[in-house]
C-alpha positions as CSV (number, residue, x, y, z in Angstrom):
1,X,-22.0,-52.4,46.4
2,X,-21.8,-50.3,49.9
3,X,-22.1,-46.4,49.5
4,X,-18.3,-46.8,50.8
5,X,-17.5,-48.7,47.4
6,X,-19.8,-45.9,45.1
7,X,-17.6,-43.4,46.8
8,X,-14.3,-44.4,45.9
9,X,-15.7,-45.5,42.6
10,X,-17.1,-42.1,42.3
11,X,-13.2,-40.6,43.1
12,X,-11.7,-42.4,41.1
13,X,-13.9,-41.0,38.5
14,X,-13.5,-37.3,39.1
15,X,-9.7,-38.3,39.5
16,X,-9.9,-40.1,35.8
17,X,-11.4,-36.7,34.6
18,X,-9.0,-34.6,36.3
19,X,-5.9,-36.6,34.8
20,X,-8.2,-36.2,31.1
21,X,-8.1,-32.4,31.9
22,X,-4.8,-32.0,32.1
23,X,-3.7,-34.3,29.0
24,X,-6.2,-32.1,27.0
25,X,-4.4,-28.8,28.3
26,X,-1.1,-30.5,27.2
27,X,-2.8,-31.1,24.0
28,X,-4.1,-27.2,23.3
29,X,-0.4,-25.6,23.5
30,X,0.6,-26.7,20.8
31,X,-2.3,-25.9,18.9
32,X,-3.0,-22.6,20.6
33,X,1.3,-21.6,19.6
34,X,0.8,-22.5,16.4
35,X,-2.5,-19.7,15.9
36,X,-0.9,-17.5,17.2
37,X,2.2,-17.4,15.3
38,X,0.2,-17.9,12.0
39,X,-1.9,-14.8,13.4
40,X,0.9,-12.8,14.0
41,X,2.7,-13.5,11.1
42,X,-0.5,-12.6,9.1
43,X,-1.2,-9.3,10.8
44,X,2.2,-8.3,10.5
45,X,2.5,-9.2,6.9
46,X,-0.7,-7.2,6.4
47,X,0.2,-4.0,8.1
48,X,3.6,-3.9,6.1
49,X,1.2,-3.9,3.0
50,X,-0.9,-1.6,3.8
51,X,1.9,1.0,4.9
52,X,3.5,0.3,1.7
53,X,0.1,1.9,-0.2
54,X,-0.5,4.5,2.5
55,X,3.2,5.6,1.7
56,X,2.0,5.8,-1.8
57,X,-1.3,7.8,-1.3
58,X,1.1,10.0,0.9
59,X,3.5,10.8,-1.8
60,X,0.5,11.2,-4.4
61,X,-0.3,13.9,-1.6
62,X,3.4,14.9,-1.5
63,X,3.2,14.5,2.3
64,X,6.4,13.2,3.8
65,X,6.9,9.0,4.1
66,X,6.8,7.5,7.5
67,X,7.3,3.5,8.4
68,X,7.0,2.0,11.5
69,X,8.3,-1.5,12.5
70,X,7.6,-4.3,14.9
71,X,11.1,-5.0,17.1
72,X,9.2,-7.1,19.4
73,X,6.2,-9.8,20.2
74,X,6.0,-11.3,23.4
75,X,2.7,-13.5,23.9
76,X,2.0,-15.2,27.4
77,X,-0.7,-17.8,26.8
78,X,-2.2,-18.8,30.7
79,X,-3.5,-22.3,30.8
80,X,-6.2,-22.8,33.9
81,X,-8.3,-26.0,35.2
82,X,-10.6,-26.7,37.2
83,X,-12.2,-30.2,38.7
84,X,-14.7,-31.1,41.3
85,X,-17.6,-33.2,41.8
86,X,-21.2,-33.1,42.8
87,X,-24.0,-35.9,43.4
88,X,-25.2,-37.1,40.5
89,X,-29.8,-35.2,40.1
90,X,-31.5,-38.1,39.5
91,X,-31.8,-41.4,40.2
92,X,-29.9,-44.0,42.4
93,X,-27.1,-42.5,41.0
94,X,-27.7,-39.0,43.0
95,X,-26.1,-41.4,45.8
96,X,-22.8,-41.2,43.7
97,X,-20.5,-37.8,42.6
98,X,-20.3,-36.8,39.3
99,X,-16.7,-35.3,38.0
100,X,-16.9,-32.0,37.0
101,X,-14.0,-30.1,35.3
102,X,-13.3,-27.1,32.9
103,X,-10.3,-24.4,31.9
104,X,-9.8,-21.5,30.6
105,X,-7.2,-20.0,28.3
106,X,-6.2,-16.3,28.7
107,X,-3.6,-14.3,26.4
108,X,-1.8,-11.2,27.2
109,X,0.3,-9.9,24.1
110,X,2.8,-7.4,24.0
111,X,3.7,-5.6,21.1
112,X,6.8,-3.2,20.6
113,X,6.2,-1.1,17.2
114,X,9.8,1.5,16.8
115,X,9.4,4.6,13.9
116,X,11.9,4.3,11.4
117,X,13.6,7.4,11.9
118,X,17.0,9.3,11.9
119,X,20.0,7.3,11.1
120,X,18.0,4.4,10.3
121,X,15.8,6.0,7.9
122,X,18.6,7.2,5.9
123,X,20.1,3.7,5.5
124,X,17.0,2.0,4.5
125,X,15.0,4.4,2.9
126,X,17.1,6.8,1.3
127,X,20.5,5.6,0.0
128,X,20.1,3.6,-3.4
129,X,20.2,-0.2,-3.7
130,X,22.9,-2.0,-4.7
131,X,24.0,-4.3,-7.5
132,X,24.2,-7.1,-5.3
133,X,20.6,-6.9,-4.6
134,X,19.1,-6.4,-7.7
135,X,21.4,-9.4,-9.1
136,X,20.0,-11.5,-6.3
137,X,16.6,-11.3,-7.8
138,X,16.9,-11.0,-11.3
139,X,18.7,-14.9,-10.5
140,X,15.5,-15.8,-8.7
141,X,13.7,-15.4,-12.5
142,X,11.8,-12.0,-11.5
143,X,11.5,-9.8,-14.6
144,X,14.0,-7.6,-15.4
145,X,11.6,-5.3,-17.4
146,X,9.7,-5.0,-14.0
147,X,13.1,-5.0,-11.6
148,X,14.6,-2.1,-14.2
149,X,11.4,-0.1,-14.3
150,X,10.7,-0.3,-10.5
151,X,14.2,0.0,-9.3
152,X,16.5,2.2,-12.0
153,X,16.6,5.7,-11.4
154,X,18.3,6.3,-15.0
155,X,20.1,4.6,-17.9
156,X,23.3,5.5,-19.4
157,X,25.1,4.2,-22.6
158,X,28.0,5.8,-24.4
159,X,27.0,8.1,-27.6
160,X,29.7,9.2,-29.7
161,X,32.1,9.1,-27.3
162,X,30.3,10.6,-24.3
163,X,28.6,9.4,-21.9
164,X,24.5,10.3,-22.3
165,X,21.8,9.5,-19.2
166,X,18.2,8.6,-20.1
167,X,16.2,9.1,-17.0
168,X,13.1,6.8,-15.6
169,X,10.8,9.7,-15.8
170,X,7.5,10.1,-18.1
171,X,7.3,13.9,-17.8
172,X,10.6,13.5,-19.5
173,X,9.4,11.6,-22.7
174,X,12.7,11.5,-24.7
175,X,14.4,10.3,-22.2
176,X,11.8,8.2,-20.4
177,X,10.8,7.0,-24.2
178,X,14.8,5.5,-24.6
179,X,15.0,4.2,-21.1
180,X,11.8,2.4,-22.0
181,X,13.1,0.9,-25.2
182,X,16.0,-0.6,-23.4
183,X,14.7,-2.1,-20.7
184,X,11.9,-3.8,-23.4
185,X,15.0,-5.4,-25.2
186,X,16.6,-7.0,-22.2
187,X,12.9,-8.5,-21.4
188,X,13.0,-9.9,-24.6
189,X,15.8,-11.4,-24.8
190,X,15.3,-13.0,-21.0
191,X,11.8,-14.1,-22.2
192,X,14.5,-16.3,-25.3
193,X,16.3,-17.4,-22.4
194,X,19.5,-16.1,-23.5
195,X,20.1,-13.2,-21.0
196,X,23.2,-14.6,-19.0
197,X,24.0,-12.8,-15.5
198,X,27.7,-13.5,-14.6
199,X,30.6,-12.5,-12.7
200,X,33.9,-11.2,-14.8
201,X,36.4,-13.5,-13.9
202,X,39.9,-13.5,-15.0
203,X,42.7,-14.7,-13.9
204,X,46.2,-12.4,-13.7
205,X,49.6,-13.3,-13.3
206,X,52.7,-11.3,-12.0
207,X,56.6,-12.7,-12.5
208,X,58.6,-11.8,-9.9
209,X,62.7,-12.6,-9.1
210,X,62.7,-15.6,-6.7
211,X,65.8,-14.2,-5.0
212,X,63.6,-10.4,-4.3
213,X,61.4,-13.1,-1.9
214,X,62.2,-14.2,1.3
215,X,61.1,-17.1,3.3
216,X,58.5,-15.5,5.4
217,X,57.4,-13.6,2.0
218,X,56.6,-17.0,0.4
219,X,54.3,-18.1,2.9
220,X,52.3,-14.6,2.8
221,X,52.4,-15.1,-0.7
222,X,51.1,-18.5,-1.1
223,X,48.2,-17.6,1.0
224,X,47.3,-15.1,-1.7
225,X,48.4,-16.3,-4.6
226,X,48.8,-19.8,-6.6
227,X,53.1,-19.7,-6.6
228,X,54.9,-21.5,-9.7
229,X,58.8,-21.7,-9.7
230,X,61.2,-21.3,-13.1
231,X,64.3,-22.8,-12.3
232,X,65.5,-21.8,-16.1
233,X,64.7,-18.1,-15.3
234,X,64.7,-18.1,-11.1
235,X,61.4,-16.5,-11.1
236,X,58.4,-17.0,-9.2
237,X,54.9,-17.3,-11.5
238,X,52.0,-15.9,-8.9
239,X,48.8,-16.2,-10.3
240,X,44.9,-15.1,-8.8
241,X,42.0,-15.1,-10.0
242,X,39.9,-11.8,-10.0
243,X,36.2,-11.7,-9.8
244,X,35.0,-8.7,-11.4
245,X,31.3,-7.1,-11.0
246,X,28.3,-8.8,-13.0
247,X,27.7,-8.4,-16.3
248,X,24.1,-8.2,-17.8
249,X,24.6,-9.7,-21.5
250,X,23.5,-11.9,-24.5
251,X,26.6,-14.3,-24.6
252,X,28.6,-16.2,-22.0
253,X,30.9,-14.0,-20.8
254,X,33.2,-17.3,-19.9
255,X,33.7,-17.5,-24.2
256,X,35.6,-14.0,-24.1
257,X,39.2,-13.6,-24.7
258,X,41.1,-13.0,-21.0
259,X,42.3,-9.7,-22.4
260,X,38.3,-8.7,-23.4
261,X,37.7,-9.7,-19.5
262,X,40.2,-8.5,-17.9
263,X,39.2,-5.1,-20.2
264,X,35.8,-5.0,-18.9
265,X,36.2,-6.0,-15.6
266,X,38.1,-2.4,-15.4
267,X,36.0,-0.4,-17.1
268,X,33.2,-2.1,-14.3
269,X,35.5,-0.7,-11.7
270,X,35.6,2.3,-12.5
271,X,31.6,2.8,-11.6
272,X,29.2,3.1,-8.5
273,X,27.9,0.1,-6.2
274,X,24.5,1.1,-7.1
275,X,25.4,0.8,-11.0
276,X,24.5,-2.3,-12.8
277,X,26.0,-3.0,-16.0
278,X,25.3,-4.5,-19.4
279,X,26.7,-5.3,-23.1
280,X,24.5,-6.9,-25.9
281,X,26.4,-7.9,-28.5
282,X,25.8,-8.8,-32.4
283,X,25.9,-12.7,-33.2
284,X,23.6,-13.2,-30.3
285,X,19.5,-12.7,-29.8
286,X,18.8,-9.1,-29.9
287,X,21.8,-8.2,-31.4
288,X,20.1,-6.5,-34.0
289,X,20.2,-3.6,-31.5
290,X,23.7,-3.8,-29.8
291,X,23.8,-1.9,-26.4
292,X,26.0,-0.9,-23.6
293,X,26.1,0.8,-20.1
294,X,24.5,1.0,-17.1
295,X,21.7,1.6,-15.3
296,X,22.0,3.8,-11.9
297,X,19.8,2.2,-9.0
298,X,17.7,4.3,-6.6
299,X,16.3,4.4,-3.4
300,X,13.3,3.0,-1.7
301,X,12.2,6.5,-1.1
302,X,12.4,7.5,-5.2
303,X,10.6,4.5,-6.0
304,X,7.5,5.5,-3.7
305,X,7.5,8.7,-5.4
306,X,7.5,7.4,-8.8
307,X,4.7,5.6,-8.1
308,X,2.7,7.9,-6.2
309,X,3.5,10.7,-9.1
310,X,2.3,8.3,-11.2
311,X,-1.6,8.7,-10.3
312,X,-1.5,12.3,-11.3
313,X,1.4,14.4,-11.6
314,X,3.6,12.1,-13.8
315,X,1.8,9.5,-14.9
316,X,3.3,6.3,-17.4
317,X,1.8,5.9,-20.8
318,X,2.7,3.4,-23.6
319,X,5.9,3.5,-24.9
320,X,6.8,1.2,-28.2
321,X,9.8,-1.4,-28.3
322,X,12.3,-0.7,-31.1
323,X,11.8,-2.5,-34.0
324,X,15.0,-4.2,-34.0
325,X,13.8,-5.8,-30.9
326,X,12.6,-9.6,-30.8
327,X,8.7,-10.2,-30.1
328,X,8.2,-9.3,-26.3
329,X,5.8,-11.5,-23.9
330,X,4.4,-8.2,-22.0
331,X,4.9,-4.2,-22.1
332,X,2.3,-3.2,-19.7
333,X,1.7,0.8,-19.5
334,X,2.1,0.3,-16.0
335,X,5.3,-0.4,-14.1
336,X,2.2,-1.1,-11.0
337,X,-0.9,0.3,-11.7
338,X,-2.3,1.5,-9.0
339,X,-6.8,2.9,-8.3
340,X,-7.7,5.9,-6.8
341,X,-11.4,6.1,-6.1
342,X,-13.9,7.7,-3.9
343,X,-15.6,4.5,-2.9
344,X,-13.8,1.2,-2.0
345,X,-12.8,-0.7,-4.8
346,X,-14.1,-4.1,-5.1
347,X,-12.6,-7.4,-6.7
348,X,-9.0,-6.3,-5.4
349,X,-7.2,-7.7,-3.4
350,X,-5.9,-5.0,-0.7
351,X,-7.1,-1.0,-0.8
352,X,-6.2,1.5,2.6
353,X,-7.6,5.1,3.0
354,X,-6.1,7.6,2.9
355,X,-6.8,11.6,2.1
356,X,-10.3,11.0,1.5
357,X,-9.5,8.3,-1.2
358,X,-9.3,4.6,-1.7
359,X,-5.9,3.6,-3.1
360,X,-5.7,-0.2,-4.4
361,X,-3.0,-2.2,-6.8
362,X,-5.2,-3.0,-9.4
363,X,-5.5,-7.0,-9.4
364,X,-8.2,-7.2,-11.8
365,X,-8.3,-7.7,-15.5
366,X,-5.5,-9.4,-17.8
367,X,-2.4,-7.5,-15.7
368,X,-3.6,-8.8,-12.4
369,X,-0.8,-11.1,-12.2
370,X,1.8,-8.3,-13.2
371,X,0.6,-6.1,-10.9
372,X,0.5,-8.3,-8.2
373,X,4.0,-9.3,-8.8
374,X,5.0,-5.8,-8.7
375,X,3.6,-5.4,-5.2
376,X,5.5,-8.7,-4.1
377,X,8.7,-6.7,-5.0
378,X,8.1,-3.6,-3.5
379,X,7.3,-5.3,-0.3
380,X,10.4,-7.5,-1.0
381,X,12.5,-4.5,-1.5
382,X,11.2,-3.0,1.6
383,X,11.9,-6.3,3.3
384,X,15.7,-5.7,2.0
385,X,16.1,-2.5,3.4
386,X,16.0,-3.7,7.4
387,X,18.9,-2.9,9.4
388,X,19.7,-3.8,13.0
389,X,15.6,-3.2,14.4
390,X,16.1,-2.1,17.8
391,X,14.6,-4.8,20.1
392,X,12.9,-4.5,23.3
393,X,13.9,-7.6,25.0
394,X,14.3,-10.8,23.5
395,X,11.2,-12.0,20.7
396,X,9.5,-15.0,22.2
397,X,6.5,-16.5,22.7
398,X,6.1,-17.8,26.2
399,X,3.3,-20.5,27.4
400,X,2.8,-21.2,30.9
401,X,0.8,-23.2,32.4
């Protein structure tokens, strides 16, 4: 072979490795998008957590709350190579070139964090929840013990024709004490699988003359209405069905008279967006301890400071279930207990500090799971709270090459 032959050989070579270069770049942007999203995700996901505590040490401290989000990620992920050749040290093969190639990978993240402030920390932190979103996750299977205790700001049933309000709040203990009770029954009857969740319907008809209805009028109404003519009376028969608010109960509400629907689908009405409503009737499980009312929602805000009151001014204690109230799976103390300590706390899963002190949920011990799923909803009612974020250009993540 001439050294004419080794050369080309040789460039074809560093060519070969070139080519291999680039298909291996190819190959890395996938992978490298894919870290970095799972990265991002996870640090994300873990300062959420962590504010959520340090929001808690602050109102054990009872220093104002403060959140801030992320609007905006933007990672640029820049791809280089580089190929070349040199004669080969030793041997007859120093007469040929070696291929010689590398790259390098640089990334240049930007981050846009906005404070939840002003008008946007009044929506999400400060007005109360609404039915519709405690509904949504008591039909996911989440306890309603835990939803009520975590999320209810005060129960109220009708006592002798009045209506009386038994607040969530130890340092009140009658009150707390009946609130308490309550809540224990419903969990009891869920953990029976008898605790139905379900829309009042009814449906409601109006007779009207058909000569007080003109052409253009029966159009409009049958867009509204289901239209049935008399010819023995000339009437017109429109019918609709109404769908009420939810109903929190021991019995299908679909086995009720129309007249007991339609009743309670006014009396519903009549009461807040942030009120959620229940009946527990006698011929059903736990009707040995019929109940009705409601129970008023609160805001993110109240439920930080219940449970950073909790760790020292107003702390939970063991309340009883009524006797007239099936065995119950759990009644923890707790609605999420939560350790305060000097040093870190080990065997738990996530502790900030803050004033001098180590704050943790306590995931250790025989509660671990229902404290753990308590955090899960406080982070998922946090999650529930987001308005329009402002943004700072559009979220991508951009990988040139």
């Amino acid at each position: 072979m001439t050294r004419g032959q080794r050369l080309t050989s040789s460039t074809g070579l560093t060519l070969a490795g070139v080519f291999c270069s680039l298909a291996l770049t190819g190959c890395l942007s996938p992978i490298t998008l894919t870290r970095a999203v799972t990265s991002y995700d996870e640090a994300i996901t873990d300062a959420i957590a962590k504010q959520l505590l340090i929001n808690i040490a602050r109102a054990h401290q009872h220093q104002p709350i403060h959140f801030t989000g992320v609007s905006n990620i933007a990672a640029t992920f820049d791809f280089r190579i580089s190929a070349g050749a040199t004669p080969a040290l030793t041997g007859e093969a120093s007469r040929a070139l070696m291929p010689i190639f590398g790259g390098t990978v640089a990334e240049n993240p930007t981050i846009s964090i906005v404070p939840i402030e002003g008008e946007e920390f009044t929506k999400r932190l400060l007005t109360p929840y609404q039915e519709s979103k405690f509904l949504l996750l008591l039909r996911q299977r989440y306890d309603i013990d835990l939803l009520l205790r975590l999320m209810a700001q005060e129960l109220r049933i009708k006592e002798h024709g009045q209506e009386v309000a038994y607040r969530n709040q130890p340092a009140e203990r009658t009150e707390y004490e009946m609130f308490r009770r309550v809540v224990t029954h419903l969990s009891a009857i869920q953990d029976q699988n008898q605790l139905y969740t379900e829309p009042l319907v009814y449906n409601r008809t109006w007779t009207i003359p058909a000569n007080s209805v003109t052409a253009e009028g029966f159009q409009m109404l049958q867009k509204e209405y289901l239209v049935t003519y008399s010819q023995k009376d000339n009437t017109y028969t429109l019918r609709k069905q109404i769908l009420g608010r939810t109903l929190i109960t021991n019995y299908d509400p679909a086995t009720l008279s129309p007249d007991e629907r339609a009743r309670l689908i006014d009396e519903s009405e009549e009461g807040h967006p942030n009120d959620v409503y229940f009946d527990i009737r006698p011929g059903h499980v736990g009707g040995e301890y019929p109940l009705k009312g409601d129970f008023r929602l609160r805001s993110f805000n109240r439920m930080l400071q219940f449970l950073g009151r909790s760790l020292g001014d107003d702390p939970e204690y063991h309340v009883d279930k009524d006797p007239r109230t099936p065995m119950v799976h759990e009644n923890p103390v707790h609605t999420m207990e939560l350790m305060l300590a000097d040093h870190s706390p080990s065997g738990v899963d996530l502790s900030i500090q803050s004033h001098g002190k180590y704050y943790a949920v306590n995931t250790t011990g025989p509660l671990a799971r229902w404290n753990r799923e308590a955090f899960q909803m406080l982070y998922l009612l946090f999650q529930m709270t987001v308005t329009d974020v402002p943004r700072v250009g559009v979220p991508s993540i951009t990988i040139a090459k």
